[in-house]
C-alpha positions in Angstrom: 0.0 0.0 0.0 1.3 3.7 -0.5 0.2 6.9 0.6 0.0 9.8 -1.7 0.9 12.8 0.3 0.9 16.0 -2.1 2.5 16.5 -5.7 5.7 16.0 -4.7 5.7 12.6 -4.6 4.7 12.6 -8.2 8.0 14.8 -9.1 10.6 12.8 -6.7 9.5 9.4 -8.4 9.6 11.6 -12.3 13.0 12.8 -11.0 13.8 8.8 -9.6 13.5 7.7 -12.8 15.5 9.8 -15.1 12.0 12.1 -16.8 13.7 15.5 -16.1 11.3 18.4 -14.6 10.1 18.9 -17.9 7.6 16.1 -18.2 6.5 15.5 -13.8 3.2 14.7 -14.0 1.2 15.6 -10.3 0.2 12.7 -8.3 -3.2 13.3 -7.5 -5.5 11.8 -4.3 -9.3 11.5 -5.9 -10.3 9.7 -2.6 -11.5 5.8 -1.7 -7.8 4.5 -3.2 -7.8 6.2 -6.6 -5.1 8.4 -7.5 -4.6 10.5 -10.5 -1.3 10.6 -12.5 -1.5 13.0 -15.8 -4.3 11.1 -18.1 -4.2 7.9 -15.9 -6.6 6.4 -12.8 -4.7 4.2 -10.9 -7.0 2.4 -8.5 -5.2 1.0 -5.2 -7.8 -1.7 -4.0 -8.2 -3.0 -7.5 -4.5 -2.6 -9.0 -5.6 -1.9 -12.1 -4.7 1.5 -14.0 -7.1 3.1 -17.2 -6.7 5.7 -19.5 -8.8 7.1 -22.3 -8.2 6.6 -26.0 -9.2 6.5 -29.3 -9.8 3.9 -32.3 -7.5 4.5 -34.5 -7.6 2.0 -37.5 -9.7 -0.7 -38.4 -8.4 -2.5 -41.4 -4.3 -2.4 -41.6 -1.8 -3.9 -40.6 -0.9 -3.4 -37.4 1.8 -4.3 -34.7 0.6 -2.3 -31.6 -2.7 -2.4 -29.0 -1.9 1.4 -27.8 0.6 3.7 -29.0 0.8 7.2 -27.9 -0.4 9.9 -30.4 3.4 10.8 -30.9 4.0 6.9 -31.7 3.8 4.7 -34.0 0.0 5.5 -34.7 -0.2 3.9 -38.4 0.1 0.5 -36.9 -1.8 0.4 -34.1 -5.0 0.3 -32.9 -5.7 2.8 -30.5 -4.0 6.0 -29.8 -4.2 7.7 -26.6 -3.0 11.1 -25.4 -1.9 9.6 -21.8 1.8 9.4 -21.1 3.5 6.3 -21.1 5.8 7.7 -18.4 2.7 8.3 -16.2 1.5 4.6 -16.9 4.8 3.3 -15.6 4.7 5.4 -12.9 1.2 4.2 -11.7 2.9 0.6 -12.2 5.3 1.3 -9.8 3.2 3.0 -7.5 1.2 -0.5 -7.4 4.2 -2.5 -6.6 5.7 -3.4 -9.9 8.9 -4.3 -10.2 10.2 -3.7 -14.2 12.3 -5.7 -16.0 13.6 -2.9 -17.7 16.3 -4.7 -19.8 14.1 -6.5 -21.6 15.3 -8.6 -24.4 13.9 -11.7 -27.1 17.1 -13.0 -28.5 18.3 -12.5 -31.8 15.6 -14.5 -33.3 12.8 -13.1 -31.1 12.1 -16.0 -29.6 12.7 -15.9 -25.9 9.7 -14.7 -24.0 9.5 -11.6 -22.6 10.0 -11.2 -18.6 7.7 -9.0 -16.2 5.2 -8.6 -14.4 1.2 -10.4 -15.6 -1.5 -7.8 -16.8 -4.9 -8.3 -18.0 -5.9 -5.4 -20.3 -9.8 -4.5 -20.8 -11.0 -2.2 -23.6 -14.5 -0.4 -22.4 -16.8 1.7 -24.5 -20.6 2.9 -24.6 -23.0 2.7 -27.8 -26.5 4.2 -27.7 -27.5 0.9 -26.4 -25.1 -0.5 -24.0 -21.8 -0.4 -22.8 -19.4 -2.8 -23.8 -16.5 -4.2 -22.1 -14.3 -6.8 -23.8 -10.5 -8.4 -23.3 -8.3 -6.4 -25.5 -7.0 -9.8 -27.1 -10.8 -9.8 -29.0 -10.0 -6.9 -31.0 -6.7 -8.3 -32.5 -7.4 -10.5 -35.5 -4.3 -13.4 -36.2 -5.0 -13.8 -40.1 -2.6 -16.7 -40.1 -4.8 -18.4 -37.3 -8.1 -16.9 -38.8 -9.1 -16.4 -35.1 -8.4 -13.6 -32.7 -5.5 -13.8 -29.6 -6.0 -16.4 -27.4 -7.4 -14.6 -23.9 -4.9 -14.6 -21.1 -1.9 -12.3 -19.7 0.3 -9.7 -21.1 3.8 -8.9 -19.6 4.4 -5.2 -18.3 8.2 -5.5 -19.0 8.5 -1.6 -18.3 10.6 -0.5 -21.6 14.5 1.0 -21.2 16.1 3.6 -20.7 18.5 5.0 -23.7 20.8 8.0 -23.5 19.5 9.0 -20.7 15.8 8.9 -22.4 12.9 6.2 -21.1 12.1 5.0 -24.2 8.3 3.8 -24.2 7.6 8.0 -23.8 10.5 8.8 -26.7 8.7 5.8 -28.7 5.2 6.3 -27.3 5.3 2.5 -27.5 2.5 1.3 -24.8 1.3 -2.5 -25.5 3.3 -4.4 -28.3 1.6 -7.5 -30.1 5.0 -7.3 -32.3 8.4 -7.5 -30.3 9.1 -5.0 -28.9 11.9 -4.1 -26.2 10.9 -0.4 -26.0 7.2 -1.3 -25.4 5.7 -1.1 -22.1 4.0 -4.0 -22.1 5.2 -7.2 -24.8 2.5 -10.2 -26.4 3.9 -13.3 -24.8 2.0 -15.9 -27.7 3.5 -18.0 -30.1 4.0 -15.6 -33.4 4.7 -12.2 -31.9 8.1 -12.4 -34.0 5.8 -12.0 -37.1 5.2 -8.2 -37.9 2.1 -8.9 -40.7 -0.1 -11.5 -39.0 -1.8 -9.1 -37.0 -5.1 -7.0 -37.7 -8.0 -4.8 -36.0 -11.1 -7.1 -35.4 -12.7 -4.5 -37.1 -16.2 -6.0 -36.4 -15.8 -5.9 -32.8 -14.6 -2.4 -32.8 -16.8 0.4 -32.1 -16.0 3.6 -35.4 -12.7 5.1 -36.0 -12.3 7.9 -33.7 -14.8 6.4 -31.0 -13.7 7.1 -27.5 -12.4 4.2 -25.4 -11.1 3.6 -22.0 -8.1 1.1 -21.5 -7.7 -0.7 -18.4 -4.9 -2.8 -17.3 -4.9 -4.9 -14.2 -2.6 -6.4 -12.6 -2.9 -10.6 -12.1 
């Protein structure tokens, strides 16, 4: 458990973990164990995180879940404005303890190592709302089927030059390999780069508003 004093909590961890004052996002108490960090909810008694975000494609090719507006946005299939420094911090602030080196071998094989998340992608129609395992919106055109349900790996990126490298990448959740990635795909096939498409008939429009969740296992 952790105690949220003011914000300067939020800029001692920022300055912890090499973001320079430029980018300290506020640590912010919004009462019964819910804190706010920039974009993200971190929940205490459910160690789970959300953030908003966008639908961003529906029919390419992609390689990424979430990317950061500033990332690599024309292969993936959300987009969100939230930081993916302020996601990591909210992962540390519920106890999780990065890999931060995080490598697959020269043939992209080895698994990747960290911590297990479930990730939830919620949205309202004029009907309903809908709430659905992020692993139903990613189609595998090799397997004609979508990503078998189960865990992702919060691995926690690297840091490069003195730079964190999931906020210079805006690299969030990987299906594809990816080091630099907050969180890696640990299924058979993430080494291929072209299996991988939006399950566009499970998604709500392009540019419909969605809330990512990741919880902890």
């Amino acid at each position: 458990m952790f105690k949220v004093q003011n914000s300067v909590l939020g800029l001692l961890l920022s300055v912890a973990l090499g973001f320079g004052g430029e980018t300290n996002a506020p640590v912010r108490a919004l009462g019964d164990g819910r804190f706010a960090i920039g974009l993200v909810t971190l929940d205490q008694t459910a160690r789970s995180l959300s953030f908003p975000a966008t639908v961003n494609l529906h029919e390419e090719t992609v390689e990424y879940v979430v990317v950061h507006r500033t990332g690599k946005a024309h292969e993936s299939i959300f987009r969100t404005e939230a930081r993916p420094q302020d996601i990591h911090l909210a992962m540390l602030l519920l106890g999780v303890k990065p890999v931060m080196t995080n490598r697959f071998g020269t043939d992209g094989q080895a698994p990747p190592r960290g911590a297990q998340v479930r990730i939830e992608v919620a949205w309202r129609d004029l009907y309903s709302r809908h709430e659905v395992p992020v692993e139903d919106l990613v189609w595998n055109t090799e397997s004609s089927n979508t990503l078998a349900r189960g865990a992702w790996i919060y691995n926690g990126s690297n840091f490069s030059e003195g730079m964190f490298t999931a906020q210079r990448d805006g690299s969030i959740v990987s299906i594809h390999i990816d080091p630099d990635a907050l969180i890696n795909n640990p299924r058979p096939g993430r080494e291929n780069d072209d299996w991988y498409r939006p399950h566009a008939d499970k998604l709500p429009p392009i540019g419909a508003a969605v809330v990512v969740t990741m919880r902890l296992e």
